[in-house]
C-alpha positions in Angstrom: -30.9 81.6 -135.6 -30.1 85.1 -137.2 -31.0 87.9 -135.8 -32.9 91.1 -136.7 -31.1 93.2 -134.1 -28.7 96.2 -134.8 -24.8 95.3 -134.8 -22.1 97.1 -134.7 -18.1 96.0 -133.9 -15.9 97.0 -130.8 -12.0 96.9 -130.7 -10.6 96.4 -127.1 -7.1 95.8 -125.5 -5.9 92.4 -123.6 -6.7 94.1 -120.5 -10.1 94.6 -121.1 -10.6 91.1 -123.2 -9.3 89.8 -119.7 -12.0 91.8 -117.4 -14.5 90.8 -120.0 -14.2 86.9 -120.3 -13.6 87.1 -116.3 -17.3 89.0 -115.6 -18.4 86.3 -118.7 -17.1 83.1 -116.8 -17.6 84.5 -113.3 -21.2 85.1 -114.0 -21.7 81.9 -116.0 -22.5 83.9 -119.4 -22.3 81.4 -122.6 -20.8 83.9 -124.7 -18.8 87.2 -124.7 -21.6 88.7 -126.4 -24.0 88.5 -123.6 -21.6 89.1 -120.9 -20.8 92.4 -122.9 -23.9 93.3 -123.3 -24.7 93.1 -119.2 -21.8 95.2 -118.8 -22.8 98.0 -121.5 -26.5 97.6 -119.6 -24.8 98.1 -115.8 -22.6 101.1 -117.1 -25.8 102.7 -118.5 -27.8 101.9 -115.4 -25.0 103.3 -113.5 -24.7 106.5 -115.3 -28.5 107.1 -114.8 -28.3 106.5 -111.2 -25.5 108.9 -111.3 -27.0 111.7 -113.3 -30.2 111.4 -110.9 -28.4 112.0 -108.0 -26.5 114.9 -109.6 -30.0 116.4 -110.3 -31.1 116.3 -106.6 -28.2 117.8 -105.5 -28.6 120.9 -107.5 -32.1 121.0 -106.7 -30.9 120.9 -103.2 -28.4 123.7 -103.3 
């Protein structure tokens, strides 16, 4: 079934193919797609976390 949703194309080395299909299979994803798409979602999350924390900290000094 198509989809509506933006796309866009990434180029990445072995390595990271690797790390990706690993996360993928380890996590039971059904396609690289998805599993990629967690990952993007748990960096974002993570940097979000990150920048929140930065801000209490300089409301703290």
């Amino acid at each position: 079934m198509p989809t509506e949703k933006p796309r866009y194309c990434i180029t990445v080395d072995d390595e990271m193919l690797k790390e990706i299909d690993d996360f993928r299979f380890g996590n039971r994803y059904n396609s690289r797609s998805q599993a990629t798409l967690e990952l993007i979602r748990l960096g974002l999350q993570a940097l979000k976390e990150q920048n929140a924390l930065k801000d209490e900290q300089e409301k703290g000094e």
